[in-house]
C-alpha positions as CSV (number, residue, x, y, z in Angstrom):
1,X,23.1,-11.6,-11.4
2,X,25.4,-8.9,-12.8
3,X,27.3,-7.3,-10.0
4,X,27.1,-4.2,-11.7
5,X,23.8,-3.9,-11.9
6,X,21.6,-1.8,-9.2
7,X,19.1,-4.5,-7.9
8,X,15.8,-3.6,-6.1
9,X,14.3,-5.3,-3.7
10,X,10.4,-6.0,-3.6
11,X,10.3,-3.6,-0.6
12,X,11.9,-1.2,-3.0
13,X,9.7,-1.8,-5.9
14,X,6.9,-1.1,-4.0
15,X,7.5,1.9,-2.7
16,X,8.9,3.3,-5.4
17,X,5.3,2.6,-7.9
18,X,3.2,2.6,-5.1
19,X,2.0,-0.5,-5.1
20,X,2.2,-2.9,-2.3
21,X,4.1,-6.1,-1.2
22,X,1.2,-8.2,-1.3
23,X,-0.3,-6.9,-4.6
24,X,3.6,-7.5,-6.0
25,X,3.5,-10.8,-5.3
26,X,-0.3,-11.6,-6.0
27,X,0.4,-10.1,-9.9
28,X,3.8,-12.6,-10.1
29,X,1.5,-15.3,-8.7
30,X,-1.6,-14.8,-10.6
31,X,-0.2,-13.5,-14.0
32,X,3.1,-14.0,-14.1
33,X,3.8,-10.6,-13.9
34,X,6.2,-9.2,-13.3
35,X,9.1,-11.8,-13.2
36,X,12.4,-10.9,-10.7
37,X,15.2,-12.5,-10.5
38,X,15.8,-15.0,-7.5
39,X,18.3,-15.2,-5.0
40,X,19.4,-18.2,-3.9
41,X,17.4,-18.0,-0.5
42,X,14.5,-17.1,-2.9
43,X,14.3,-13.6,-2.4
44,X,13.0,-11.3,-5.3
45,X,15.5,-9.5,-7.1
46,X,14.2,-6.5,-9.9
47,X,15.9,-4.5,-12.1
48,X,15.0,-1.2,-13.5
49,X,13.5,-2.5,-16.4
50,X,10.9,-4.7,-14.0
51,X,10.6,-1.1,-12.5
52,X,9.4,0.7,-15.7
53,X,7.1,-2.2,-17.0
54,X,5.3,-2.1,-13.5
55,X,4.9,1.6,-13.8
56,X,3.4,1.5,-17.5
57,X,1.3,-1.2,-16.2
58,X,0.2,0.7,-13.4
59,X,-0.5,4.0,-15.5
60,X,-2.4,1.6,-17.7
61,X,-4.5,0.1,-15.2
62,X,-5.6,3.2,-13.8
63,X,-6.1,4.6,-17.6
64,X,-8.5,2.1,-17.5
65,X,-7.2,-0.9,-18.8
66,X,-8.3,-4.1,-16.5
67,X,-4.9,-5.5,-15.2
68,X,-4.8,-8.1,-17.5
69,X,-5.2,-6.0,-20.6
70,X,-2.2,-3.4,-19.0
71,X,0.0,-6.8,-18.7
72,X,-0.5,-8.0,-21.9
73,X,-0.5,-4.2,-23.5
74,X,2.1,-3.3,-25.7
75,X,4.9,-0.8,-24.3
76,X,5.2,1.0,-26.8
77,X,1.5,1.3,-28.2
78,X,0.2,4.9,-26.3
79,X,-2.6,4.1,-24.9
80,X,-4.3,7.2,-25.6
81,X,-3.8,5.9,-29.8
82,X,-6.5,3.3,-29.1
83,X,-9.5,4.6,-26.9
């Protein structure tokens, strides 16, 4: 991991989208999505990119989208462009 870097932990993440622990780690599990960085003890590492995909996912999701289609969606398609 870059020491420069500010890295979030999944406590962090979640409280910052709104999401919870549990629903973090059920997405990673179940889709893959989204995929941190491990620590050596095996704790979940993100960075602020893992933090804006999970937010446009999110605002995907409730635009609509199943979760599925918001994790496979495009970033930069609008979303707005195709319904």
């Amino acid at each position: 991991m870059d020491a420069d870097s500010t890295w979030l932990t999944i406590a962090d993440v979640a409280r910052r989208t709104g999401l919870t622990v549990e629903q973090l780690r059920a997405w990673e599990s179940r889709h893959g999505f989204p995929r941190p960085e491990r620590l050596p003890n095996g704790h979940r590492r993100y960075k602020a990119a893992d933090l804006a995909a999970i937010g446009r996912v999110v605002r995907d999701r409730d635009a609509g989208l199943s979760l599925e289609a918001a994790i496979r969606h495009p970033p930069d398609l609008i979303l707005s462009d195709v319904m």
